[in-house]
C-alpha positions in Angstrom: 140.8 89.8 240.8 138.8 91.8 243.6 138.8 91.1 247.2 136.7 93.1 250.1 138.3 94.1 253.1 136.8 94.5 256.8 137.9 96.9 259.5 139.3 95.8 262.8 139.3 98.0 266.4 140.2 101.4 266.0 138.1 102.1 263.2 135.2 103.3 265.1 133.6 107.5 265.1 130.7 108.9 266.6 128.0 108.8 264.8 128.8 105.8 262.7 126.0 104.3 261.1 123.6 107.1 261.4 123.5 107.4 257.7 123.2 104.1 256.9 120.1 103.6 259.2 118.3 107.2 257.9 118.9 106.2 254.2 118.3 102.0 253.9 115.2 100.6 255.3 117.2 97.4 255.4 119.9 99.0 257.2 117.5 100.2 260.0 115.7 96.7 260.0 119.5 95.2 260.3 120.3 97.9 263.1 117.1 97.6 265.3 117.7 93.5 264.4 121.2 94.1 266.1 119.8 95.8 269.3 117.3 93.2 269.5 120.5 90.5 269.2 122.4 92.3 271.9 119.8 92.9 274.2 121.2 96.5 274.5 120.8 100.0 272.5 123.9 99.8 270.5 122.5 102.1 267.9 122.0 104.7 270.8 125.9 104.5 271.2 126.7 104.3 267.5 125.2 107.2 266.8 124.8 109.6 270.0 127.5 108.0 272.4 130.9 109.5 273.2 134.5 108.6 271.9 135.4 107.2 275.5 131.6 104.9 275.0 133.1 103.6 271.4 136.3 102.9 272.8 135.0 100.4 275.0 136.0 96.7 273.5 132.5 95.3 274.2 131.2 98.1 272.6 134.1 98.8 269.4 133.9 95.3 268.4 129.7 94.9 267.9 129.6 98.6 266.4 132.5 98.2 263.6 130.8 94.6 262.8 127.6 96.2 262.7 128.4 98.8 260.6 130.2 96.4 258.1 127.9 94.4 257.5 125.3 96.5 256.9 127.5 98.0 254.4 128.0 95.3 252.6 124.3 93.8 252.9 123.1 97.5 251.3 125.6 97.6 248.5 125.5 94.7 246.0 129.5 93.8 245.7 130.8 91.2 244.0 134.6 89.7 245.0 136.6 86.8 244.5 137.8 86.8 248.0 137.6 88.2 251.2 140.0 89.5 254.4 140.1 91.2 258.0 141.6 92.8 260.1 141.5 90.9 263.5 137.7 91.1 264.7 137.0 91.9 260.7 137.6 88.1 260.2 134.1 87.8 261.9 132.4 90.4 259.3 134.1 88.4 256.5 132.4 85.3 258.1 129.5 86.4 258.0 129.1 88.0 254.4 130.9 85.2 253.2 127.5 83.4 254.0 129.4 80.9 257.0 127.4 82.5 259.6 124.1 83.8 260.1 123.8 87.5 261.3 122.0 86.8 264.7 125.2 84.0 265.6 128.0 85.9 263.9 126.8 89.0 266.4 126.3 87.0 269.1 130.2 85.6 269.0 131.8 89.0 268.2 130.1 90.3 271.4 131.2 87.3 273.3 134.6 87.4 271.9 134.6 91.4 272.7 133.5 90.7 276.6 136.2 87.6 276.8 139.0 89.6 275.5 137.6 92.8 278.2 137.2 90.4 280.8 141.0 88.9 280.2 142.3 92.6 280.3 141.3 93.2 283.4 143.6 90.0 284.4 146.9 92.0 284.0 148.1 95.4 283.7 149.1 95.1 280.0 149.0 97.3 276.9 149.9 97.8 273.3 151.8 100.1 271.4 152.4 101.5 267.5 156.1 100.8 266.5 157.0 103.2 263.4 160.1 103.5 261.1 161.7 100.0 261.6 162.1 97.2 260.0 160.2 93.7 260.9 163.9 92.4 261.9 164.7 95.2 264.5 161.3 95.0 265.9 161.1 90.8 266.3 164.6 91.4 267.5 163.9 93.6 270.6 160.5 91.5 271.5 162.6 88.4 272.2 165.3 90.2 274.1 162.2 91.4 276.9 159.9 89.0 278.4 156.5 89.6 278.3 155.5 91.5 275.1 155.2 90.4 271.4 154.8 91.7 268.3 150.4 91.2 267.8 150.5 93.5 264.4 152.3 93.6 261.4 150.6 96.2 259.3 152.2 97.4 256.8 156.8 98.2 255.7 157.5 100.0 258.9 154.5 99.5 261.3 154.1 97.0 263.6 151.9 96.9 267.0 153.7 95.6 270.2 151.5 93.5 272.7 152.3 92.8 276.3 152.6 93.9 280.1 152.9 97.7 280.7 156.4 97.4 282.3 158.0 95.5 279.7 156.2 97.4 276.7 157.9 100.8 278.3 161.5 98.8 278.2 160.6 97.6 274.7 159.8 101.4 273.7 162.8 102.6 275.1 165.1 100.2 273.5 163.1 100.9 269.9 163.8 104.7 270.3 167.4 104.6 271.1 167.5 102.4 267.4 165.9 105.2 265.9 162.1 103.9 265.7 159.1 106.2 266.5 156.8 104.4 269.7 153.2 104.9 270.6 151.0 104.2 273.4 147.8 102.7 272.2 144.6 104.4 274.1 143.9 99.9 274.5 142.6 98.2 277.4 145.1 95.3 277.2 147.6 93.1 275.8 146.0 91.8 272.5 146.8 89.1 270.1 149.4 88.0 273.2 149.1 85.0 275.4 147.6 87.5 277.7 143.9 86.3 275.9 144.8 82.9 276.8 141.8 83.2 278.9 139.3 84.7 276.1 140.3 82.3 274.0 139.2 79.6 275.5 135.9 81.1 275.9 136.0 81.6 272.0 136.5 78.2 271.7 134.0 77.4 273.5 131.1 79.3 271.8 132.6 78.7 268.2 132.2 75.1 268.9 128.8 75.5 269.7 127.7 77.4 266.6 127.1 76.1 262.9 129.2 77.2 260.0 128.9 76.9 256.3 131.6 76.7 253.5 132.2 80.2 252.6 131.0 81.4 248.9 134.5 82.4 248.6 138.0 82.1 249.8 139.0 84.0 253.3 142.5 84.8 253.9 143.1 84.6 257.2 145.3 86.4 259.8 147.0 83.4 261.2 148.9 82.2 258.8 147.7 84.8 255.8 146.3 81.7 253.7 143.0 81.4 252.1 140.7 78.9 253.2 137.2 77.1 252.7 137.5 74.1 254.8 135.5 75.2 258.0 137.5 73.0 260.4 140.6 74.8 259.5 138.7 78.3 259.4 137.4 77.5 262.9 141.1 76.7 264.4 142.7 79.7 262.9 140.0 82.3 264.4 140.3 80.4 268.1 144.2 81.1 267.7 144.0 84.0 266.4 143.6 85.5 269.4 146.9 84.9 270.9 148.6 85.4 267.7 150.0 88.1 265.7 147.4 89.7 262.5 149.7 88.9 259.7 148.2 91.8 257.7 151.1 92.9 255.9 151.8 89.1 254.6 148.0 88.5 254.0 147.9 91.2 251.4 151.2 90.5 249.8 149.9 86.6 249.4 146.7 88.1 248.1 149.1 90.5 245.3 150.3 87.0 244.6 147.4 85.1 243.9 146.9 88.2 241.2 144.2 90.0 243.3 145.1 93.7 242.1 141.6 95.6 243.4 140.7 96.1 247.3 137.2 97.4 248.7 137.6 98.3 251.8 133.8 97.4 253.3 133.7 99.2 257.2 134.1 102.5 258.9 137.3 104.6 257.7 140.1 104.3 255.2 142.5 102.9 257.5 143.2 99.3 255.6 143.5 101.0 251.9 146.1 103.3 253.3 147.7 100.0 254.6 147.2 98.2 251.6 149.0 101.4 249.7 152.0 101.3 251.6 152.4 97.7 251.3 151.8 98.0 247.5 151.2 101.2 245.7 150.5 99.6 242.6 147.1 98.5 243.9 143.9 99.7 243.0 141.6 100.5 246.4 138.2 101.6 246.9 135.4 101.8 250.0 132.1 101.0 250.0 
């Protein structure tokens, strides 16, 4: 069986887009629709902005979803289920057929200025954890207060979450086990209790939207289980927020359930080279 997979943060470029919106005359209408959405000139930014503009969370977050979905609405791609990456829950959402586009946008910018606006709360940060296994790295986050694992992506690569202070201690103590650290170019402390703020706010507007069943199954980061039921979809994507992405576990339960082929639907490569080093055995593609 086939699944598509959607892009998270840190999968943004300059210039992403640009060919989608000079080739498709639905990708422009679905661009200019976007702009219309935000009440901004993302495009402008997409396409023409700096790496420090697309860096910005309530700009990242839009662009990739924009981008994704675009993708996916230009190419006709059949699958039997679907998974993202942290904010690439929302793209799954969406071409799932549980959301419209104009409401799906509209809560991945709100979630994007929530989670900016909760930043801004504490002086917190991530970092990239490599060469160690899940035990060491669990191990060392409940020995220092204030920082979590908010990542597991793949056998030896998990992303730390927390204040600034005790992420340094927690990179420190990793290194002297032999681990390789590094400091995320992030604005703050996510999938930590750090968003406890933006998550509420998530709540909030989630509650205020209507969803549909989704056409197929969406494994989810909370837990890495597929679900339908909207109720349950609903919770897991409010708590996801101050939870860890299971990724690593969300694509071994989907090798389990006998899905072999992964289309990666999004800017960059950087969930089939996670899915490869989870499994090499699997077959993975990009739209």
């Amino acid at each position: 069986m086939k699944a598509i997979l959607f892009p998270g943060q840190g999968s943004q470029y300059v210039g992403m887009g640009k060919d989608l919106y000079e080739s498709s005359d639905l990708a422009k209408k679905l661009f200019n629709l976007s702009n219309s959405i935000l009440g901004f000139d993302i495009t402008d930014v997409m396409f023409n902005g700096s790496q420090e503009d697309l860096k910005k969370t309530d700009i990242t977050q839009p662009a990739i979803f924009i981008h994704s979905t675009i993708l996916f609405n230009i190419n006709s791609v059949n699958a039997d289920a679907y998974a993202g990456h942290s904010l690439g829950e929302f793209s799954a959402l969406l071409c799932s057929g549980s959301l419209t586009f104009e409401d799906a946008l509209k809560l991945v910018l709100i979630r994007a200025r929530a989670m900016q606006k909760a930043c801004k709360n504490n002086e917190t940060t991530m970092a990239a954890i490599l060469g160690l296994d899940d035990t060491f790295v669990n191990s060392v986050c409940e020995n220092i207060p204030n920082v979590v694992p908010a990542n597991y992506n793949c056998p030896g690569q998990i992303v730390i979450s927390g204040s600034k202070s005790s992420i340094d201690k927690a990179c420190e103590s990793i290194k002297e086990i032999g681990g390789k650290t590094i400091l995320l170019p992030v604005g703050g402390a996510f999938h930590s209790s750090y968003m406890e703020s933006a998550k509420k706010e998530l709540e909030d507007a989630i509650k205020s939207l209507k969803f549909n069943k989704p056409d197929k199954p969406i494994y989810q980061n909370f837990d890495a289980n597929p679900y339908i039921d909207i109720e349950k979809i609903k919770k897991n994507l409010i708590n996801q927020l101050t939870s860890p992405v299971l990724w690593k576990q969300t694509i071994n339960k989907l090798i389990a359930d006998n899905y072999k082929s992964f289309i990666e639907c999004g800017p960059g490569r950087v969930l089939q080279g996670l899915v490869k080093k989870i499994n090499r055995d699997m077959d993975v593609s990009s739209i």
